[in-house]
N, C-alpha and C positions, 0 to 999 in steps of 0.2 A: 715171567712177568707179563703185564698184560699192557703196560705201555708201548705205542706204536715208535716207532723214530725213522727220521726223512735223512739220508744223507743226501747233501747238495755236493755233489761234486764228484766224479769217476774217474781220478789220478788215484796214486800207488797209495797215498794215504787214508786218503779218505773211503777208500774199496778197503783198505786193510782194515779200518776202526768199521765200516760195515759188516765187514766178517765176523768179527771180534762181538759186536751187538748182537747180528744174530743169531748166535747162542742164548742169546738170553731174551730177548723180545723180538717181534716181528717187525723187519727192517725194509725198507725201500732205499734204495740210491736209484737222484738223477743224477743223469750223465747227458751229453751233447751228442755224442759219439753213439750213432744206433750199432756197429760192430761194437761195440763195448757192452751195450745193453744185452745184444744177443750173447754175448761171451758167459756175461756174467746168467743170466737165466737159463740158456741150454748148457752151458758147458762146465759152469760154476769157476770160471778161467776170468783172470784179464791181461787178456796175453798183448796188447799194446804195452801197460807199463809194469805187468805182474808175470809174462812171460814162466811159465811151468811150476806156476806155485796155484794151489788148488784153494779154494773160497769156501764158507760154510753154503753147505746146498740151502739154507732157509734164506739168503739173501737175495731179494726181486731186485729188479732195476727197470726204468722208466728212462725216455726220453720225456715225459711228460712233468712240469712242474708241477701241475692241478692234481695229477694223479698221484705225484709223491708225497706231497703238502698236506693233501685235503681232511684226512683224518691223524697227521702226528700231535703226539704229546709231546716232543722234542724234535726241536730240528739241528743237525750238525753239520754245519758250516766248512767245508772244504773245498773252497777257490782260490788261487790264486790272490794276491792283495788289491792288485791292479784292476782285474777283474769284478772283485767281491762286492764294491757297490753296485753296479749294473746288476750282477746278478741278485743279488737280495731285492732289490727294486722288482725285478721282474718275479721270484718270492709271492712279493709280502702281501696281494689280494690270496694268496691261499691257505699264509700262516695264519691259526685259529688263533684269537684274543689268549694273551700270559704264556703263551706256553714257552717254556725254557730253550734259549739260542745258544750253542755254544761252536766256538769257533776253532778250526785246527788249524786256519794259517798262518805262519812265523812271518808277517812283513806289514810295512806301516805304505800307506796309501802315500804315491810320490805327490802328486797333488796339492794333497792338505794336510800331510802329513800324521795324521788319525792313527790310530790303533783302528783294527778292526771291530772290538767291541766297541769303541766310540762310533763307527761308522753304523750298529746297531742300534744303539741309544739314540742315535740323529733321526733314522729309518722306521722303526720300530719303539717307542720307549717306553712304551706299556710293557715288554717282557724283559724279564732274567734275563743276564747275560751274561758268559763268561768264556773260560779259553780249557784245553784238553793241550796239554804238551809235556814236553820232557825227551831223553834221547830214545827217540825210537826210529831207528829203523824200519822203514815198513816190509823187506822183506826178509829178515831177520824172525821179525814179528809171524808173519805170515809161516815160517818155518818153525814154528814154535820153541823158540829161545827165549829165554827168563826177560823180562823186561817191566820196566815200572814208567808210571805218568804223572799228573797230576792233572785234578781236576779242580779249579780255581773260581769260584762265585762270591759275590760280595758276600750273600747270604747262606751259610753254614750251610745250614736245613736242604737246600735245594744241592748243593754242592755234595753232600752225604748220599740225598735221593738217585744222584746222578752218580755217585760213586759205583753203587751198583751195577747200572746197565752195564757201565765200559770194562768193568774190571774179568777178566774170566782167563781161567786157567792159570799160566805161567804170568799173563800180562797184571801185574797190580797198580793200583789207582792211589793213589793218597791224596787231601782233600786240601783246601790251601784258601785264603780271603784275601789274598794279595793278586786282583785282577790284571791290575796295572805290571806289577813287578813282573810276575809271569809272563803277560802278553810279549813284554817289552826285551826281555829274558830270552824270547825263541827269536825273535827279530833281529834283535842288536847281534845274534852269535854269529847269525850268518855271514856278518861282514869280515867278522875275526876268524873265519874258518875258511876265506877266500886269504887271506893275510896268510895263513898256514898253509895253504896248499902252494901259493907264490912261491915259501922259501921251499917244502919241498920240491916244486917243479924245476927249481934254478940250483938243485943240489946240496941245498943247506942239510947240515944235521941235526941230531936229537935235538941238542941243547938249543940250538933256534927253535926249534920247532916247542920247546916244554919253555922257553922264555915268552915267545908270542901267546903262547893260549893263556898265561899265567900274568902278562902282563895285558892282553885281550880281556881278560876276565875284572881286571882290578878296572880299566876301561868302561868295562859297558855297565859296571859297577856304578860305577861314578855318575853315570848320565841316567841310568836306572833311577838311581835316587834321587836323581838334579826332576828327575820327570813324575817322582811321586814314589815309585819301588820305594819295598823293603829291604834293605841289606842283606836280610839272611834268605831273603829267596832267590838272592845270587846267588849265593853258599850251597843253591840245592839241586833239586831234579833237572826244575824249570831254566837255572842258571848255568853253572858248575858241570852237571848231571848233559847236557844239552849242548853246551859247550866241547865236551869231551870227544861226545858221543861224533857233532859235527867235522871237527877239527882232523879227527886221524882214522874215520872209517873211508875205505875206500868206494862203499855206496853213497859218501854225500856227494849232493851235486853242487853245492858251495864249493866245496875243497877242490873238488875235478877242473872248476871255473880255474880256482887259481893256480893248480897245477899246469894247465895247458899255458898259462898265460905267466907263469915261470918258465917254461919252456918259449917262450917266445913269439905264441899264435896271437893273433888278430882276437881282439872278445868278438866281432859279429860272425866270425867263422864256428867259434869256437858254443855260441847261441845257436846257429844253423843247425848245429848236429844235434842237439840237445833235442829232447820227448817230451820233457820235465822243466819245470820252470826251477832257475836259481832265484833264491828272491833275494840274497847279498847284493846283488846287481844292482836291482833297484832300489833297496833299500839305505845302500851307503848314501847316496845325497840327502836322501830326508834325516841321516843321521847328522850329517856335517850341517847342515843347517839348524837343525835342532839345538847340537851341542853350540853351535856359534851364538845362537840367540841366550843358550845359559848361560853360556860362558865356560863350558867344560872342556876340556883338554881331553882329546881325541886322536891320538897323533897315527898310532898303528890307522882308526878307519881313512885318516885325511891322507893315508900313502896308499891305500887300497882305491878310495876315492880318485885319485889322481893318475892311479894307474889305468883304471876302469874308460876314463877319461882321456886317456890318450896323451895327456902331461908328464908323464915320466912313465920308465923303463922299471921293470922288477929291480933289475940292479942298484937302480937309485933310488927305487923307494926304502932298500934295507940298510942302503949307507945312510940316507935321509935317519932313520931311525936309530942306528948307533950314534950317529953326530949329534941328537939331540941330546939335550942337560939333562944328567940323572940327578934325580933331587931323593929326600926319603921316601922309601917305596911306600910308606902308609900315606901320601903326599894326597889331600883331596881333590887337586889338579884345579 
């Protein structure tokens, strides 16, 4: 294909969906990191967070924004959430006029509490915008294991176009107009897969473990839709699919948060060691705030929330959660 594509970002994912592109069009990522850049152009490595997993040789890398920017037909978004409006600001004199944004980070701005495509449409509102998610592993992926995404735009047409580039080999893409539900979908799991790693780090079993992600899910369901989501794009890749994937791999770094912190560690220690950003972290407050303003009932994030916080202990957040009134499970909350 002859369209060009910019990745903004040189973490595990965003190098992973560069690789993945350059099989099919000619790809640049920026990165911050000039070892990263070298890594990625002589060695075809990114051995900070990709450590002996091998990249397609046709992907370049840039410390340079101008230089990444200047001639793409698509730019793909992989920063952090916290970070993503600063960087797109620093961007957007080199994104050309319409060309299609999409975005691969799962977390809403603590701030203002934004979706990342909103933080687009504020920035930028002349172009497309949309999200690339679903359970993927990025080194899984990179290892060439079966894996599927979604690519999510208001508009079909552009959603189909872009189907292409990202979809290759084992990895498939399937197309989806539900922006909001999606975005909302890779965000909201993080905070249920920090919930899951808690019970097992404090030794909880299966059946805790397959009640949270099951009651997690009916959760972020609920507020999904309180926020505009469609119900059945819980039900899917982006939801469900995402959900899964975070909750019981031992490559998430959500689940690892809450594991250590079922076990009894400090969260600022437990952040120090980290390479990779969890975005559950940040994200549980703007969820508790969100749901407080709906009115939605949130209980699994407001004990994740509170633990994260330093108000209670793993232990009392999973009594907190048995103590609480079970009502009918189809219960809109």
């Amino acid at each position: 294909m002859t369209l060009k594509v910019a990745i903004v970002g040189g973490g595990s994912w965003g190098t992973t969906v560069g690789s993945l592109v350059a099989k099919n069009c000619p790809t640049t990522l920026w990165a911050r990191d000039e070892r990263t850049v070298r890594d990625i152009n002589e060695r075809h490595t990114n051995e900070k967070y990709l450590a002996g997993l091998n990249l397609h040789p046709e992907l370049k890398a840039s410390t340079s924004l101008e230089v990444t920017l200047h001639d793409a037909d698509v730019v793909v978004m992989a920063v952090p959430s916290q970070n993503f409006r600063a960087v797109l600001e620093q961007a957007r004199p080199f994104i050309r006029p319409w060309v299609p944004i999409v975005s691969l980070t799962k977390g809403l701005e603590q701030s203002t509490g934004m979706r990342m495509t909103e933080i687009v449409e504020s920035l930028l509102p002349e172009h497309p915008v949309g999200v690339l998610t679903g359970p993927n592993l990025a080194k899984e992926i990179l290892q060439g294991q079966a894996a599927a995404a979604v690519i999510a735009m208001v508009d079909l047409n552009i959603a189909q176009a872009l189907q292409k580039i990202f979809r290759s080999g084992l990895f498939r893409v399937y197309t989806n107009t539900d922006v909001i539900g999606c975005e909302l979908a890779g965000a909201l799991k993080n905070v249920i897969a920090i919930a899951v790693g808690m019970g097992d780090g404090a030794g909880a079993g299966d059946n805790t473990r397959a009640t949270v992600i099951t009651r997690g899910l009916a959760e972020l369901t609920r507020l999904g839709e309180a926020l505009g989501g469609q119900a059945a794009t819980f039900a899917g890749l982006a939801g469900m699919g995402d959900l899964l994937a975070t909750c019981i791999s031992p490559l998430s770094r959500n689940r690892y948060v809450g594991i250590q912190l079922g076990m009894g560690r400090a969260l600022p220690d437990i952040i120090a060691e980290m390479s990779m950003v969890a975005e559950g972290v940040k994200t549980c407050g703007v969820v508790i705030e969100l749901a407080a303003k709906l009115k939605v009932n949130v209980p699994i994030a407001e004990e994740v929330f509170n633990v994260i916080n330093g108000e209670s202990t793993v232990r009392d957040a999973f009594r907190g959660l048995v103590k609480s009134e079970s009502g009918a499970e189809w219960d809109p909350g």
